[in-house]
C-alpha positions as a Markdown table, in Angstrom:
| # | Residue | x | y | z |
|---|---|---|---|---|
| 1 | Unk | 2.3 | 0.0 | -4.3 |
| 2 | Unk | 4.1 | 0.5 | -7.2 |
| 3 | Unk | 4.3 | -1.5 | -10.6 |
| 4 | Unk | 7.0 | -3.3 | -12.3 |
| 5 | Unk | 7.1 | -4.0 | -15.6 |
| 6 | Unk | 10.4 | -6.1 | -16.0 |
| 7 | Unk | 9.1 | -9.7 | -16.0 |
| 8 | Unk | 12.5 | -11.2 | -14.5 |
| 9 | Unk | 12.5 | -8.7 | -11.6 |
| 10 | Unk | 8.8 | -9.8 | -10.9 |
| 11 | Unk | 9.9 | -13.6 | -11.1 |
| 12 | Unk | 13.1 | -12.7 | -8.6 |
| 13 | Unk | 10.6 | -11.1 | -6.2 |
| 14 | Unk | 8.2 | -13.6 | -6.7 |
| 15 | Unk | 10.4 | -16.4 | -5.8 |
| 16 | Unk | 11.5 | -14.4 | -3.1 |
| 17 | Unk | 8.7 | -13.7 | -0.9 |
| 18 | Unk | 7.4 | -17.2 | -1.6 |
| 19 | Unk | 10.3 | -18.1 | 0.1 |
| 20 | Unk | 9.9 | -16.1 | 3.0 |
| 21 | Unk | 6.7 | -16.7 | 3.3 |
| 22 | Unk | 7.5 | -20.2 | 4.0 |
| 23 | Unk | 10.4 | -19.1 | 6.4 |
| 24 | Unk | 7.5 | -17.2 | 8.6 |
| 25 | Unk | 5.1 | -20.1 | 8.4 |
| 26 | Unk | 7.8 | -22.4 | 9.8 |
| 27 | Unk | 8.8 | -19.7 | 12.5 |
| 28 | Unk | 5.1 | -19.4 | 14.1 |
| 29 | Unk | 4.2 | -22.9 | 13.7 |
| 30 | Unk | 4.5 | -24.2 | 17.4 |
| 31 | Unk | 2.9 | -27.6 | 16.3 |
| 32 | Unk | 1.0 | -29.5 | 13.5 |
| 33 | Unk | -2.3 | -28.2 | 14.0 |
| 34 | Unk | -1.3 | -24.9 | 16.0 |
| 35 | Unk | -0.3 | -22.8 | 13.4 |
| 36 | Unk | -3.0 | -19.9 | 14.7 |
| 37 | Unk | -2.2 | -18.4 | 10.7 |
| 38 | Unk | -3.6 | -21.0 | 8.9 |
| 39 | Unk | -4.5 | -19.6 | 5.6 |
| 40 | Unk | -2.4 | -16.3 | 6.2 |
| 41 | Unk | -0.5 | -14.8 | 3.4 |
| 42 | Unk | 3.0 | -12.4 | 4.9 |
| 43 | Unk | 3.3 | -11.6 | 1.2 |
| 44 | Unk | 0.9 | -10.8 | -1.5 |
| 45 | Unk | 0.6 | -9.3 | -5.0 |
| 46 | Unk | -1.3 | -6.0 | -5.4 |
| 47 | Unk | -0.9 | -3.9 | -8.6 |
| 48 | Unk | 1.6 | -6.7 | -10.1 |
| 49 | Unk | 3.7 | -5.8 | -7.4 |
| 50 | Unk | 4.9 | -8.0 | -3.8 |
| 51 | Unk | 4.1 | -6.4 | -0.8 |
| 52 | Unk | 4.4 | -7.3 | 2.8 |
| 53 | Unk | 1.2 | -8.3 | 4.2 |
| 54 | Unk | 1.7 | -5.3 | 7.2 |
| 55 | Unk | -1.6 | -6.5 | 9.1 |
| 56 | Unk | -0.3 | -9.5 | 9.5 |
| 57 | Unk | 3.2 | -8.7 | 10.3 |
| 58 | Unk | 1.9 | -6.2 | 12.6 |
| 59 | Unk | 0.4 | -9.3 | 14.9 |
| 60 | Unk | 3.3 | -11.6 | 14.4 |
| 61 | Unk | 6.1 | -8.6 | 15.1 |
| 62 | Unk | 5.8 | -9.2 | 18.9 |
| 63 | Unk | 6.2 | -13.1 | 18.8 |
| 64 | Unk | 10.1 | -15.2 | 19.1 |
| 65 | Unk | 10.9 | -16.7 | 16.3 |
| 66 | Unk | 13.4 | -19.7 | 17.4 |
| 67 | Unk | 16.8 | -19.4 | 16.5 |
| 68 | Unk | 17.1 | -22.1 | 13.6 |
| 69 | Unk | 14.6 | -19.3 | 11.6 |
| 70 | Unk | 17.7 | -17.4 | 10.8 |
| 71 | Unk | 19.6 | -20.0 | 8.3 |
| 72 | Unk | 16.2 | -20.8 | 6.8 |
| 73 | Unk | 15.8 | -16.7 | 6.6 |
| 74 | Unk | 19.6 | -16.2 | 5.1 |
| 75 | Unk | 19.3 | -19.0 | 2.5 |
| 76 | Unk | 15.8 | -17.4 | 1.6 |
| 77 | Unk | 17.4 | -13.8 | 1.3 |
| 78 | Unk | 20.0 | -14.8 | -1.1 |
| 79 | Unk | 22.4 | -12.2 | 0.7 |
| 80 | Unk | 26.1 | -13.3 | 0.0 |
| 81 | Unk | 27.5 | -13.3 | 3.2 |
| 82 | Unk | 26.6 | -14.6 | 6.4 |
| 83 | Unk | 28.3 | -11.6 | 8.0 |
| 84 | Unk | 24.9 | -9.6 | 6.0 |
| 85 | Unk | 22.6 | -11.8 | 7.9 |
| 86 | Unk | 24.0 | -10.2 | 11.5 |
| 87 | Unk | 23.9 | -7.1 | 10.2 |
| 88 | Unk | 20.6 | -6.9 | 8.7 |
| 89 | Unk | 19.5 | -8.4 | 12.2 |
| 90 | Unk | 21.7 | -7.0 | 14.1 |
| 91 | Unk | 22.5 | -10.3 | 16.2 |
| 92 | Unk | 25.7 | -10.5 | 17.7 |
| 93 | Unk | 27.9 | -13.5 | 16.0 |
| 94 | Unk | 29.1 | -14.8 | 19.9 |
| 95 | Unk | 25.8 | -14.8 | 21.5 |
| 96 | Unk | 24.0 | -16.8 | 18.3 |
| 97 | Unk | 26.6 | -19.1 | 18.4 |
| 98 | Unk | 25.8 | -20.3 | 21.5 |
| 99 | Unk | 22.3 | -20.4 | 20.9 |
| 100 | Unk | 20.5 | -23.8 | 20.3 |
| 101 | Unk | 18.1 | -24.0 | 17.3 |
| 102 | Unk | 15.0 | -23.5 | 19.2 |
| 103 | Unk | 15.8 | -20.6 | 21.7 |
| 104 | Unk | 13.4 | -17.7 | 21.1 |
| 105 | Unk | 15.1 | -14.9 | 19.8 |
| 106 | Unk | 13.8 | -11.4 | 21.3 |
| 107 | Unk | 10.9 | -10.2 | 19.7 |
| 108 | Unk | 12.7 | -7.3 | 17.9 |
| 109 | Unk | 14.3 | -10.0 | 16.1 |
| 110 | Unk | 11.0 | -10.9 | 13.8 |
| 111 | Unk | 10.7 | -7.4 | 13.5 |
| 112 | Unk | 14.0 | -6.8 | 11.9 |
| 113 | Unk | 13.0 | -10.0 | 9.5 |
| 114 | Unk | 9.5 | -8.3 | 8.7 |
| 115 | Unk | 11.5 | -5.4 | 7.6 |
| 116 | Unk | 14.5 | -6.3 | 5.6 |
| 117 | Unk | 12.4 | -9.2 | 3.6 |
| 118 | Unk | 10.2 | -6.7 | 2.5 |
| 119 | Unk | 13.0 | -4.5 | 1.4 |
| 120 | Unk | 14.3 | -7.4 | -0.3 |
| 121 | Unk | 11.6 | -8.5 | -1.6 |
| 122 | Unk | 11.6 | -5.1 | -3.4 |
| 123 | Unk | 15.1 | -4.8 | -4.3 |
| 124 | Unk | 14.1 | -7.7 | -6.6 |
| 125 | Unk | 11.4 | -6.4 | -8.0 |
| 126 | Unk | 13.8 | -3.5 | -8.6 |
| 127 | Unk | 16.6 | -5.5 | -9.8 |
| 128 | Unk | 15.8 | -8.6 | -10.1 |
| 129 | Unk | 18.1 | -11.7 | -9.3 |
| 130 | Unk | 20.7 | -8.7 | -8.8 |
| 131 | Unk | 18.6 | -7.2 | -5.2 |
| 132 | Unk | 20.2 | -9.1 | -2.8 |
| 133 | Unk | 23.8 | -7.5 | -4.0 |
| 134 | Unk | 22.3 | -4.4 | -4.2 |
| 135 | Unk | 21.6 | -4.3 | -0.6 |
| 136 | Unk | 25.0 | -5.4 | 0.5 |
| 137 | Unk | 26.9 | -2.3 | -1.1 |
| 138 | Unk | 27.7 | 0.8 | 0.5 |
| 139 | Unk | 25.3 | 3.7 | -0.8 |
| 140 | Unk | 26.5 | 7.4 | -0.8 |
| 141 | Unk | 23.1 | 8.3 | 0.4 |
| 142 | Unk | 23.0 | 6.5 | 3.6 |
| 143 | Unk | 26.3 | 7.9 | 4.3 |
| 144 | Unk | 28.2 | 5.3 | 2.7 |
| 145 | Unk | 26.0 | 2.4 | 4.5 |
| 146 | Unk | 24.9 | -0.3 | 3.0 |
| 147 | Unk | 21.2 | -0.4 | 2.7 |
| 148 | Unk | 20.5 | -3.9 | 4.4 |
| 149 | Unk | 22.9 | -1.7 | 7.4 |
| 150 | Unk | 21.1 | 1.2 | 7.3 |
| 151 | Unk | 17.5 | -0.9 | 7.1 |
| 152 | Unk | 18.5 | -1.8 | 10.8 |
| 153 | Unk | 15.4 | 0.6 | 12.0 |
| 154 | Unk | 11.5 | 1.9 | 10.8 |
| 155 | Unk | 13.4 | 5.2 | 9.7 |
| 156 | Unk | 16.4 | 3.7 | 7.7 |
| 157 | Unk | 13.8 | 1.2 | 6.6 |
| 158 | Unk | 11.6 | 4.2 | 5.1 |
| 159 | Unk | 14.8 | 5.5 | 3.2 |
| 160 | Unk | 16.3 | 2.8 | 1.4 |
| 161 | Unk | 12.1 | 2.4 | 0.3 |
| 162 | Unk | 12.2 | 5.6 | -1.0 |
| 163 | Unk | 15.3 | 5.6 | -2.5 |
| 164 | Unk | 14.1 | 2.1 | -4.5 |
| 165 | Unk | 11.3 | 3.6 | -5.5 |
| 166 | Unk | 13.5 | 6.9 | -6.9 |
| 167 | Unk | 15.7 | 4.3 | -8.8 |
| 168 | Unk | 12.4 | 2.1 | -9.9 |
| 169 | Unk | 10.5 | 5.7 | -11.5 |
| 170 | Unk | 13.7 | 7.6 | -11.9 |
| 171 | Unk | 12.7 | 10.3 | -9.1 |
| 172 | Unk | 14.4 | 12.3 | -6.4 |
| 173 | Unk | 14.8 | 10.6 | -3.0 |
């Protein structure tokens, strides 16, 4: 994990992951008491920097999260558009429309949310309040995607991490 040494970014991706960390608590809670998780951090700080808790996500990647996770998730994210949520999920507008609050999504879906609020998590420790934005512009190295698009998959995952990382230590993706 990687360090940060802009105080503002760490705030922006400190504030972030706190809030997804709530999101996923209120996805797998199926009760009061039957939160299996009780205790368990999605998101921790190693090296001054936020990290997905992969363990974790790893055992909660298979489960539905119900459909009303997905406005806590987008208000959380801080994208600016709606339209970034779908694509960052890649849920079809039609179908969630018609979905009641507490449907299960398909398991893939909490996978897709693992991944793209850990890469926003780190956009803001890249850029700070500015991440979100960041992730929602096309990028000539994902041929012309924007990353939250290409982020759709592990592998496009992988090379927007890498190419924060380049633009965090100034290296070559």
């Amino acid at each position: 994990m990687s360090t940060t040494t802009n105080p503002a970014a760490m705030s922006a991706a400190g504030v972030m992951a706190k809030a997804f960390e709530g999101v996923f608590v209120h996805a797998f809670s199926r009760g009061k008491d039957d939160f299996r998780g009780a205790g368990t951090r999605f998101f921790h700080v190693s090296e001054a920097a936020w990290g997905l808790n992969r363990g974790v996500a790893a055992h909660y990647a298979s489960w539905s999260v119900p459909a009303r996770c997905l406005d806590e998730w987008f208000e959380a994210s801080r994208l600016p558009r709606k339209k970034d949520l779908l694509t960052a999920l890649s849920v079809n507008a039609s179908t969630l429309s018609r979905t009641r609050p507490e449907t299960p999504l398909e398991p893939g879906v909490t996978e897709r949310l693992f991944r793209q609020s850990d890469l926003l998590v780190r956009a803001a420790e890249v850029f700070g309040e500015q991440g979100p934005t960041w992730m929602t512009k096309p990028h000539p190295l994902l041929d012309g995607k924007t990353p939250i698009e290409f982020a759709t998959n592990e592998y496009g995952g992988e090379k927007v991490r890498a190419i924060l990382n380049a633009i965090e230590h100034g290296g070559v993706v």
